[in-house]
C-alpha positions as CSV (number, residue, x, y, z in Angstrom):
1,X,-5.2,-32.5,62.5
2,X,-3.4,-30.2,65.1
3,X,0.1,-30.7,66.6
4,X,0.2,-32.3,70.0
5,X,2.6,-29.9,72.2
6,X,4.7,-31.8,75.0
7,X,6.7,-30.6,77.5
8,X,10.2,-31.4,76.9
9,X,13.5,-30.6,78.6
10,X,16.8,-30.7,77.3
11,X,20.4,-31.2,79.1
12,X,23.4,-29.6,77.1
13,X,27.0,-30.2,78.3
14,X,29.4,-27.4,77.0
15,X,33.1,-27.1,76.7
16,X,34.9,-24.7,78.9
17,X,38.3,-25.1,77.2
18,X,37.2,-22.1,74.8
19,X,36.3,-19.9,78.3
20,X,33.1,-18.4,79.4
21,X,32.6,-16.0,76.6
22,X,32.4,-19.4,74.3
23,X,29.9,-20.7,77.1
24,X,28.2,-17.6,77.2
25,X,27.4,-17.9,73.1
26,X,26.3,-21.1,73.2
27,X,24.0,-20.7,75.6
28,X,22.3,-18.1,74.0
29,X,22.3,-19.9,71.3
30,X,20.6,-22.9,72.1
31,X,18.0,-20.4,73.8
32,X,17.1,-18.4,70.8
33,X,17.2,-21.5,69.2
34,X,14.5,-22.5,71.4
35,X,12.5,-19.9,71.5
36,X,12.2,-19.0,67.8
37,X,10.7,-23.1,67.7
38,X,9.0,-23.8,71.2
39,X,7.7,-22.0,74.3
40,X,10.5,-21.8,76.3
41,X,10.0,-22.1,79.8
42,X,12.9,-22.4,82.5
43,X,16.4,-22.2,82.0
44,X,18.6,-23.7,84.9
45,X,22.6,-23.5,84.7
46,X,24.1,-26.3,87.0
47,X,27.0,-24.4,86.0
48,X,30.7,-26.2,85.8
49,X,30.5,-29.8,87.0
50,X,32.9,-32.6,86.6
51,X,32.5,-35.3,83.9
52,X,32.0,-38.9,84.9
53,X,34.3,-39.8,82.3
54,X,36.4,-37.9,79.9
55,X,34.7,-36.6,76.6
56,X,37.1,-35.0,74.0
57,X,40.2,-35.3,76.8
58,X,38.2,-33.0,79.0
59,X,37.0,-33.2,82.7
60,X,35.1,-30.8,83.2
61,X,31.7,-29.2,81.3
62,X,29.3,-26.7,82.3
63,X,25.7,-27.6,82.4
64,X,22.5,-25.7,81.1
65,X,19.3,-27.6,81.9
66,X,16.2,-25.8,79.4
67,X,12.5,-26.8,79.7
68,X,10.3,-26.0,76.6
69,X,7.1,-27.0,75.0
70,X,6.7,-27.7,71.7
71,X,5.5,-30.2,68.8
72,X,7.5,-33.3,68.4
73,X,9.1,-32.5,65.4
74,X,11.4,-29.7,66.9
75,X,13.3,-31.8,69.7
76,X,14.6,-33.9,67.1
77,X,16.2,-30.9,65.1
78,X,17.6,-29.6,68.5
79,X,19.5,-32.6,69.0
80,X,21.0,-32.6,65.4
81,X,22.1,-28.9,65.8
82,X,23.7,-29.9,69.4
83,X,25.6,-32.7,67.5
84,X,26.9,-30.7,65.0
85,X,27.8,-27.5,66.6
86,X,31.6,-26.9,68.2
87,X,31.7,-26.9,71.9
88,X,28.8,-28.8,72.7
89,X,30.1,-32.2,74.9
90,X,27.1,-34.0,74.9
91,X,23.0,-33.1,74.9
92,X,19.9,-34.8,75.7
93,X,16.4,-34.4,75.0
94,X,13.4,-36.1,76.7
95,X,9.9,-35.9,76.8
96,X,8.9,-35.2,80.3
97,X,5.0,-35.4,80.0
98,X,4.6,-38.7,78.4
């Protein structure tokens, strides 16, 4: 049976204590990342925004906003390399097409 692609998007909050070369690595990153698993499509930086609350006593993140499609298996494995990698605040991965 073939794999059912979605559209997905994906919200990643990055810490800007380590500076904008740090930001600038992780948000190629998380694009290769993408792009060796799914069809990425756009990438949007909010840029730096203040937090509504303070995560890791910080109050600011920089936001990168990537739409993709893919099978379902893959935004799962995004998320757990978000969680796990340094610098990333917070990240969030929805299903935009269901």
């Amino acid at each position: 049976m073939p794999t059912v692609k979605g559209s997905y998007e994906a919200v990643f909050i990055f810490s800007a204590k380590q500076g904008e070369e740090s930001v600038a690595e992780l948000k190629e990153k998380f694009r290769s990342l993408i792009e060796q698993n799914a069809e990425i499509g756009e990438v949007d930086e909010w840029g730096m925004r203040k937090l509504a609350y303070l995560i890791n006593d910080e109050a600011e993140g920089f936001y990168v906003l990537y739409n993709f499609v893919s099978g379902p298996e893959f935004p799962a494995e995004l998320e757990r390399v978000g969680k796990i990698t340094d610098g990333v605040l917070r990240s969030m991965t929805i299903r935009k097409d269901a």
